[in-house]
C-alpha positions as CSV (number, residue, x, y, z in Angstrom):
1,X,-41.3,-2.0,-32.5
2,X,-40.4,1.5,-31.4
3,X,-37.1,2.5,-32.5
4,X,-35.5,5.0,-29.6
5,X,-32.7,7.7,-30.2
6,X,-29.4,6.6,-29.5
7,X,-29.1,9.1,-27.0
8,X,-32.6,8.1,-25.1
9,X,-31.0,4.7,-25.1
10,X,-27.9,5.8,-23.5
11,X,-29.6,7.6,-21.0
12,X,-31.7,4.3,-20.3
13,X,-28.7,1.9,-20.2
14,X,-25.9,3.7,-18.1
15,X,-27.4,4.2,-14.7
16,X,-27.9,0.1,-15.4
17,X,-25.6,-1.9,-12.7
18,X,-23.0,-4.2,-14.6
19,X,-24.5,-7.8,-14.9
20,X,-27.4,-6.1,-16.3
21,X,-25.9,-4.8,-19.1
22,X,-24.0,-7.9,-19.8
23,X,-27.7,-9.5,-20.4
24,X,-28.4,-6.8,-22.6
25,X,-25.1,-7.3,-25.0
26,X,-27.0,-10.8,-24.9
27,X,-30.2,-9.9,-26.6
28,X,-29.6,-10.4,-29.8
29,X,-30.5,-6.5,-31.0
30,X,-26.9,-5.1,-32.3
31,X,-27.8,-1.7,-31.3
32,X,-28.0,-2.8,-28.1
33,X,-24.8,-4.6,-28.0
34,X,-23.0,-2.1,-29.5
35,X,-24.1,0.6,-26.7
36,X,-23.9,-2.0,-23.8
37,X,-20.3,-3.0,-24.3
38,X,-18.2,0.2,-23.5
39,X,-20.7,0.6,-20.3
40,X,-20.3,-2.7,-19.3
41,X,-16.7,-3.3,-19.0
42,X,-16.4,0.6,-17.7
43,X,-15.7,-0.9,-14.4
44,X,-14.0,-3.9,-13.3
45,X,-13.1,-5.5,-10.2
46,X,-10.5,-8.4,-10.2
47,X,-10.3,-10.3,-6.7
48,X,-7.3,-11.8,-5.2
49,X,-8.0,-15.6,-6.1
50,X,-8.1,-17.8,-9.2
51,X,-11.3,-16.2,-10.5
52,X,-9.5,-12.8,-10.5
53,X,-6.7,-14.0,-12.1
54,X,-9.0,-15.9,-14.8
55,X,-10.9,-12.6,-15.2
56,X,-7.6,-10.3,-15.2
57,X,-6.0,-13.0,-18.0
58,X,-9.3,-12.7,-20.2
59,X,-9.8,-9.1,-20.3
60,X,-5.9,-7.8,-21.0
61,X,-5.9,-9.8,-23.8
62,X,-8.9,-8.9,-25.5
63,X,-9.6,-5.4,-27.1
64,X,-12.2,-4.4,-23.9
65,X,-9.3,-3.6,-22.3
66,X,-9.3,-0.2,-23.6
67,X,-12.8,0.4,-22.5
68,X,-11.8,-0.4,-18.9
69,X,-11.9,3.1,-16.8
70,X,-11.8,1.7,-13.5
71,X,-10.4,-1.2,-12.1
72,X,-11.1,-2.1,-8.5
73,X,-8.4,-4.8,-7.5
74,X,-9.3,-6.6,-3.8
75,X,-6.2,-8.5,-2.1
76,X,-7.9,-10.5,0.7
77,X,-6.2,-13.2,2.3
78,X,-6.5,-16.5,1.3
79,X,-8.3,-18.6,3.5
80,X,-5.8,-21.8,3.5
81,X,-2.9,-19.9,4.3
82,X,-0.5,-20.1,7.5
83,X,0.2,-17.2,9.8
84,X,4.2,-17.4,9.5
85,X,6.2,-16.1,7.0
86,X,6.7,-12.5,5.0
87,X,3.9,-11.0,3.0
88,X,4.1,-12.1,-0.1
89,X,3.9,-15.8,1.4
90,X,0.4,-15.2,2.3
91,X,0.1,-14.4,-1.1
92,X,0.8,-17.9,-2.6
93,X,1.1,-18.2,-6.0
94,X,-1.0,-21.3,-6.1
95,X,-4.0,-18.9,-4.8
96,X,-3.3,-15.6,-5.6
97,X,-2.0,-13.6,-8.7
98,X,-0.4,-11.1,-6.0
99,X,2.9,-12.0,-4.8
100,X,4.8,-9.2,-2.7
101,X,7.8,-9.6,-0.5
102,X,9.1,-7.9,2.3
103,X,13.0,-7.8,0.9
104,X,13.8,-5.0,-1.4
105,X,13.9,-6.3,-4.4
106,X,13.9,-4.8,-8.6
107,X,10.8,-5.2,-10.1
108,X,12.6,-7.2,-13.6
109,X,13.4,-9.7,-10.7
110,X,10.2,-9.8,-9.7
111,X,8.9,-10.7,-12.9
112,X,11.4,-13.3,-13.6
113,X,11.0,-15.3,-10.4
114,X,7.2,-14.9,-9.8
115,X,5.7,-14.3,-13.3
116,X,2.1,-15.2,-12.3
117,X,2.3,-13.2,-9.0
118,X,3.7,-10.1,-10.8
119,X,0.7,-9.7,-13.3
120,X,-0.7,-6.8,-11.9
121,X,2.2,-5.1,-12.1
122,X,2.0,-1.7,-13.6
123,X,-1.5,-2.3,-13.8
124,X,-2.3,0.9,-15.7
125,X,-0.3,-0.2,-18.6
126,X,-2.8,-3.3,-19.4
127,X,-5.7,-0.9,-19.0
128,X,-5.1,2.3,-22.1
129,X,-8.2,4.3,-21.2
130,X,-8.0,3.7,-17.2
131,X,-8.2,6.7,-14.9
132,X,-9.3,5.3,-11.6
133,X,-7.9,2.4,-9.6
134,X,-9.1,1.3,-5.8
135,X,-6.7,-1.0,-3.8
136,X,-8.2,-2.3,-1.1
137,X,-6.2,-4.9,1.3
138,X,-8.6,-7.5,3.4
139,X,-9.2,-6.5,7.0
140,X,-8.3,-9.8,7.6
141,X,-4.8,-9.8,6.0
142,X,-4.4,-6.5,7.9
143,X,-4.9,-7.9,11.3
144,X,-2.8,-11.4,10.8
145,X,0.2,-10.3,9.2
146,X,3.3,-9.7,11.5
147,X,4.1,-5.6,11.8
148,X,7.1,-5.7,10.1
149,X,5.8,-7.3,7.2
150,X,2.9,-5.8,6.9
151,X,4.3,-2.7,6.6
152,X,7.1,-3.0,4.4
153,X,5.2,-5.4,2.2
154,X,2.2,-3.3,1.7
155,X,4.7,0.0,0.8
156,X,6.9,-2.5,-1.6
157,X,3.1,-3.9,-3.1
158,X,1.9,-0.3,-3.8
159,X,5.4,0.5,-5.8
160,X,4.7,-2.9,-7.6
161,X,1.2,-1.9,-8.8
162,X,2.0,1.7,-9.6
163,X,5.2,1.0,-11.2
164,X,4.9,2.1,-15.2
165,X,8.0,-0.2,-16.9
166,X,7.3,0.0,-20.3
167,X,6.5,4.1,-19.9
168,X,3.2,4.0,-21.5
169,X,0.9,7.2,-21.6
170,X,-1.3,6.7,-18.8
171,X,-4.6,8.8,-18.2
172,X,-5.0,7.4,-14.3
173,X,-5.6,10.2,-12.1
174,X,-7.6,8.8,-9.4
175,X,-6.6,6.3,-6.9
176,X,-8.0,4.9,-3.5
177,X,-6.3,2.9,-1.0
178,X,-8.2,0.9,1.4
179,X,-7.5,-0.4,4.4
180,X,-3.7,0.8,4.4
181,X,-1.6,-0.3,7.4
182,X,1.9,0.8,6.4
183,X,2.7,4.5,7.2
184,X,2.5,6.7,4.2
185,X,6.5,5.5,3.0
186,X,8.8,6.7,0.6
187,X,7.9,4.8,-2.7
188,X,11.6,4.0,-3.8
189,X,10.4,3.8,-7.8
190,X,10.7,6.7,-9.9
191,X,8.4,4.9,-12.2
192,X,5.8,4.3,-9.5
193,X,6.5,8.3,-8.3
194,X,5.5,9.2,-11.9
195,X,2.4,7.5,-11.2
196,X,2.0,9.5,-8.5
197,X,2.6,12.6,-9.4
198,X,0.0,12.3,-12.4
199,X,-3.0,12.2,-10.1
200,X,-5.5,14.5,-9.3
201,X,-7.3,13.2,-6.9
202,X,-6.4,10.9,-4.0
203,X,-8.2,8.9,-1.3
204,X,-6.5,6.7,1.4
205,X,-7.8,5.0,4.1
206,X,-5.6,3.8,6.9
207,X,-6.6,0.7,9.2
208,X,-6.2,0.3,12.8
209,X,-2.9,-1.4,13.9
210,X,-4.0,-4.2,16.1
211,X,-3.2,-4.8,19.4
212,X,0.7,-5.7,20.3
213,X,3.8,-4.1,20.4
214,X,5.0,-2.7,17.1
215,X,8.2,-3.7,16.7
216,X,11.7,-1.2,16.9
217,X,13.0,-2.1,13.8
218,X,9.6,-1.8,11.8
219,X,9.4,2.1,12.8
220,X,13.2,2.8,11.8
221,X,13.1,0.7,8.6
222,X,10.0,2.2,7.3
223,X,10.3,5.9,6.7
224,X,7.1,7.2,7.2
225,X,7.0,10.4,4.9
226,X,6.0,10.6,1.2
227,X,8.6,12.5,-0.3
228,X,8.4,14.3,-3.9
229,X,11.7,13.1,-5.8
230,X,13.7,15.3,-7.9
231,X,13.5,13.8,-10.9
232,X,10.0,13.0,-11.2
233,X,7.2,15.3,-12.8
234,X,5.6,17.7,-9.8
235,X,2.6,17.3,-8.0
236,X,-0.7,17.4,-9.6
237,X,-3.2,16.1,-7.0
238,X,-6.3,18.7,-6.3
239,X,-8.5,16.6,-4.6
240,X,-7.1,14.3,-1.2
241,X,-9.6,12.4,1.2
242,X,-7.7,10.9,4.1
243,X,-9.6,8.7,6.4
244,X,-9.0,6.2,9.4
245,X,-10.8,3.9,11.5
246,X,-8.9,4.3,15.1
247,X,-5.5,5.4,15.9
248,X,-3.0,4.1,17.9
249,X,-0.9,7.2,20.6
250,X,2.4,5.7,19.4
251,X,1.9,5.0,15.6
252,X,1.3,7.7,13.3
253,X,-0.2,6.4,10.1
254,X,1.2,9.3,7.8
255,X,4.0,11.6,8.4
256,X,2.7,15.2,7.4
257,X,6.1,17.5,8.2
258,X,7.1,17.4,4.3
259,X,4.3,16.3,2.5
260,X,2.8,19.7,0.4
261,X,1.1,19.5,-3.2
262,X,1.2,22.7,-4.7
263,X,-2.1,22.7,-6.6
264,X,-4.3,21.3,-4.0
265,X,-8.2,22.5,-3.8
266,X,-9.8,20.0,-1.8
267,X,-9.0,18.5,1.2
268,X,-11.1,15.9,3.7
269,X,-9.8,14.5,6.7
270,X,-11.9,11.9,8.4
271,X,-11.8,10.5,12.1
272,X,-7.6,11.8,12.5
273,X,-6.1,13.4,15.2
274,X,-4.3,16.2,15.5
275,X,-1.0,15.5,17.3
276,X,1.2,17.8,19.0
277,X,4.8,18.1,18.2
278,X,5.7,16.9,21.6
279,X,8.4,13.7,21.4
280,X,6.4,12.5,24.4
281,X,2.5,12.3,23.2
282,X,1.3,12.1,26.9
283,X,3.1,15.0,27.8
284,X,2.0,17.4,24.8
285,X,2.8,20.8,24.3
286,X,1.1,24.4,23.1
287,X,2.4,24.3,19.7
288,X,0.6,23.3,16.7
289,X,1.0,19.9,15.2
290,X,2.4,18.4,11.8
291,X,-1.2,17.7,10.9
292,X,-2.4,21.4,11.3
293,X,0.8,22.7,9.5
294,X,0.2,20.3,6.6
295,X,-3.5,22.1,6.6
296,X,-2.2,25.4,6.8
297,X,0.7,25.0,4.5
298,X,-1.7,24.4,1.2
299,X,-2.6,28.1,1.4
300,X,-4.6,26.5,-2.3
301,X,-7.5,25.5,-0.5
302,X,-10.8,26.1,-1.6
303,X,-12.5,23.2,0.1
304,X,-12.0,22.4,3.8
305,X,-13.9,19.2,5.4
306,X,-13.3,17.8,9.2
307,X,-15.1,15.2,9.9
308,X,-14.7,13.7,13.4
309,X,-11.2,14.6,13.9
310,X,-10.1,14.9,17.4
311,X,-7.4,17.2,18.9
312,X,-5.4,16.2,21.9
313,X,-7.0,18.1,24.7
314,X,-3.9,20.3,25.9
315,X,-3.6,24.2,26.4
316,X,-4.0,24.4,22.7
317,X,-7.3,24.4,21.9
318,X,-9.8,24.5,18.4
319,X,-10.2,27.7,18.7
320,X,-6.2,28.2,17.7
321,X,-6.9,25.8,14.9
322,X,-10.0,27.5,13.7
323,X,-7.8,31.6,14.2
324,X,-4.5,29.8,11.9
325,X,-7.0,28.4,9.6
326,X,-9.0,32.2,9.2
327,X,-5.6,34.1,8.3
328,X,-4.2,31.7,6.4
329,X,-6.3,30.0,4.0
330,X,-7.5,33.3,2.2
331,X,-9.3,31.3,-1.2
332,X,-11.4,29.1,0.9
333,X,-14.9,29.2,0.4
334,X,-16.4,25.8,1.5
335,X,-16.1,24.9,4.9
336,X,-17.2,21.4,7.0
337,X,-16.5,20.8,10.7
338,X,-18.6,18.4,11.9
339,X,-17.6,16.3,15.4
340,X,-20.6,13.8,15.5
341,X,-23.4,13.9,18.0
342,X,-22.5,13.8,21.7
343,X,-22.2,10.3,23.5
344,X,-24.6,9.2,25.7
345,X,-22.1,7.6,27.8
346,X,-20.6,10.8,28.7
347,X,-23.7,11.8,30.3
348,X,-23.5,9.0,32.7
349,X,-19.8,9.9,33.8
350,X,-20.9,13.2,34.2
351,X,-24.2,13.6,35.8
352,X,-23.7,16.6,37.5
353,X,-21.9,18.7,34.8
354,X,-24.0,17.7,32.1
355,X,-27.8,18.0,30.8
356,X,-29.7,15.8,28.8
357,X,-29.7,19.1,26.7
358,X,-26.5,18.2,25.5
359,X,-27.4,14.6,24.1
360,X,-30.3,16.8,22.0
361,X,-28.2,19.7,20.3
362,X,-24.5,21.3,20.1
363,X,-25.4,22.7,23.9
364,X,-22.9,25.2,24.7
365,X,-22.0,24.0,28.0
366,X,-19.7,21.3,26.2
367,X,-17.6,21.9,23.2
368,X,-16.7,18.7,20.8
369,X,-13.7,17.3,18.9
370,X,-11.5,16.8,22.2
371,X,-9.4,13.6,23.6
372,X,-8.2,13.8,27.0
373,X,-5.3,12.1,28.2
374,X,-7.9,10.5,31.2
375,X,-9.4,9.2,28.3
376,X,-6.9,7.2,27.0
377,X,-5.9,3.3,27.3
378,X,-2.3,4.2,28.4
379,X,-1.0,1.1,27.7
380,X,2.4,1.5,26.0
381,X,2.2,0.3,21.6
382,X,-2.1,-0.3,22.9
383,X,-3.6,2.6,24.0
384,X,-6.0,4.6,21.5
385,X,-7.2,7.8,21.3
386,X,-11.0,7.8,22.6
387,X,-13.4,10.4,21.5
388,X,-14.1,12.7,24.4
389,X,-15.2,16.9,25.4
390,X,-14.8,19.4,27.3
391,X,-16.3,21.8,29.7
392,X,-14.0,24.3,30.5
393,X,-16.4,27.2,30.2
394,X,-13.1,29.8,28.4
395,X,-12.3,26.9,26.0
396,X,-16.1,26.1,25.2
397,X,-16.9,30.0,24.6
398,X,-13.7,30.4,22.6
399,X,-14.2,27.6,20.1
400,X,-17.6,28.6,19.6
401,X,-16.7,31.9,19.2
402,X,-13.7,30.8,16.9
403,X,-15.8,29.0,14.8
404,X,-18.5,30.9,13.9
405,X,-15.8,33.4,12.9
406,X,-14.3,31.4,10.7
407,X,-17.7,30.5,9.2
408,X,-18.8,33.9,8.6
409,X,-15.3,34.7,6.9
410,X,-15.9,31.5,4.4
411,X,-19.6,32.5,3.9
412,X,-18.8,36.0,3.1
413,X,-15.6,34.7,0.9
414,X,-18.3,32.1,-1.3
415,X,-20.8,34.6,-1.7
416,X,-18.8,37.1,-3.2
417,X,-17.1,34.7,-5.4
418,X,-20.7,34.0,-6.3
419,X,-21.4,37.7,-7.2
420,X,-18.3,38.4,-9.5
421,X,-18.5,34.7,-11.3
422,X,-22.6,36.3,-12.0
């Protein structure tokens, strides 16, 4: 039998999905076994049910632990559960290792009165070697859980898991949270802000807030900006990715006025909308938003992606975006803007403003990224922002204009980057 190089035999197993290299720690060669192990317990995921927990029990105890890199830990809820009650009572402990309540609460009380729903606390402490961790909540969870509780729980859940107790060295510095429906809130451990403040890159996605009125004492009691606390190491994060699905006029999902990370070099922002500062979001004014202030702030940039954002059709148009952007982000050299291809739909509710020319290409009688309020479901706590354009032929020619600008500026900026670094 051919004996390969080690490092042929690498190359062969780790593009290999997980199962398969459990079979090959099974074949008997010790090689093989040796060289499967570390890529086969590289990645984990641990669900919310009592094969997670079986799974979470086994590998913490056992010396794979510190081959674990990345841990993927999915809280869905379970399917026998009621639809009264706080969070963490959807979480039973009979069904799920997660247990979360809405009550503030310390986390050595916690422990001590829900030791089997408090295992995957500090998770990065069972894990030595781990530097990425996904969270990602069950759309179904999302949708049935009261406001109130889903808010505060999730916020209080996320401190849980981040929360470092025994101060353990921890390499994690990549974390993505999925299908978020609190607003970004102040995590109220310095322990889980250490956490924090470690990583380097960041991805959060935020879910839609379903239909119903959110309640008064859910928007005071839940402050809805991530503040950087004094006694906690600075920021580190280079790389954020924020993302939602659809939001809601009166709910904003993350509170940008004080949120700045001094090192940042990559930012993407997915399918958000950038507000106006106006108390009344109907009624918006000429001024720039939190959201473009935040952008405009992290004068760090390097990397700049928007990816069917929207901005509330008013008398401030992209083309003001696109101007702040060119004088103030002087190191960026990467630049995305991309609003999606026209609807078809607006076609038919305009058939004498617009082509079919403008279903085919970026047809200049249009211009993109746009939500009018006549757009809107203007039902109070229901109404969404809806993807829409305009025609105004100043605006269209400005943001065009505005643009291509601002894309010959970042062009120019990479390429002579490119010459120097040669």
């Amino acid at each position: 039998m051919l004996v390969l190089p080690v490092e042929l035999r690498e190359h062969i197993l780790r593009p290999l999905p997980s199962h398969d290299l459990v079979n090959v720690r099974t074949a008997g060669n010790r090689a093989l076994y040796e060289l499967a192990t570390p890529m086969a317990f590289r990645a984990i995921r641990i669900g919310n049910d009592t094969r997670g927990l079986e799974v979470f029990r086994a590998v913490v105890n056992h010396r794979i632990a510190s081959l674990v890199q990345e841990v993927h830990v999915d809280i869905s809820q379970p399917k026998t559960v009621t639809t009264s009650g706080a969070l963490g009572r959807y979480l039973s402990p009979a069904a799920s290792p997660l247990i979360i309540h809405c009550h503030p609460v310390d986390f050595t009380s916690m422990q001590e009165t829900y030791p089997k729903g408090t295992m995957f606390a500090s998770i990065a402490s069972h894990f030595p070697s781990l530097s990425h961790l996904k969270i990602s909540f069950g759309a179904d969870l999302a949708c049935s859980v009261p406001q109130a509780e889903r808010l505060s729980g999730q916020a209080m859940l996320m401190d849980l898991i981040l929360s470092n107790p025994q101060c353990r060295p921890s390499r994690l510095t990549s974390l993505t949270l999925h299908t978020m429906v609190f607003p970004w809130a102040t995590f109220s451990s310095l322990l889980a802000m250490n956490t924090l403040s470690s990583l380097t890159h960041l991805d959060v996605h935020f879910n839609d807030i379903p239909a119903g009125r959110i309640p008064a004492d859910c928007m005071s009691s839940c402050p809805q900006s991530i503040r950087h606390r004094a006694d906690s190491p600075p920021w580190r994060l280079r790389h954020l990715k924020l993302t939602a699905t659809v939001e809601s006029i009166h709910f904003t999902p993350i509170d940008f006025t004080l949120l700045h990370f001094p090192y940042l070099e990559t930012l993407f922002i997915e399918n958000m909308t950038f507000r106006t500062p106006s108390a009344n979001v109907l009624t918006p004014a000429k001024n720039p938003g939190a959201m473009e202030d935040f952008i405009i702030r992290h004068s760090t940039l390097r990397s700049l992606t928007l990816k069917d954002c929207m901005l509330v059709h008013t008398r401030r148009p992209w083309a003001a975006v696109y101007d702040r952007i060119f004088s103030a982000l002087t190191l960026l050299t990467e630049l995305s803007v991309d609003f999606g291809p026209p609807r078809r739909e607006w076609i038919n509710q305009n058939p004498s403003q617009l082509s079919s020319k403008f279903l085919i290409n970026s047809h200049p009688e249009a211009s993109l990224g746009y939500c009018s309020l006549s757009s809107m479901r203007l039902e109070v706590n229901r109404g969404k922002f809806i993807r829409d354009f305009t025609d105004a032929p100043l605006v269209v020619k400005g943001d065009e204009a505005a643009l291509v600008r601002l894309k010959g500026k970042v062009k120019a900026r990479a390429q002579a980057n490119n010459m120097f670094s040669n």
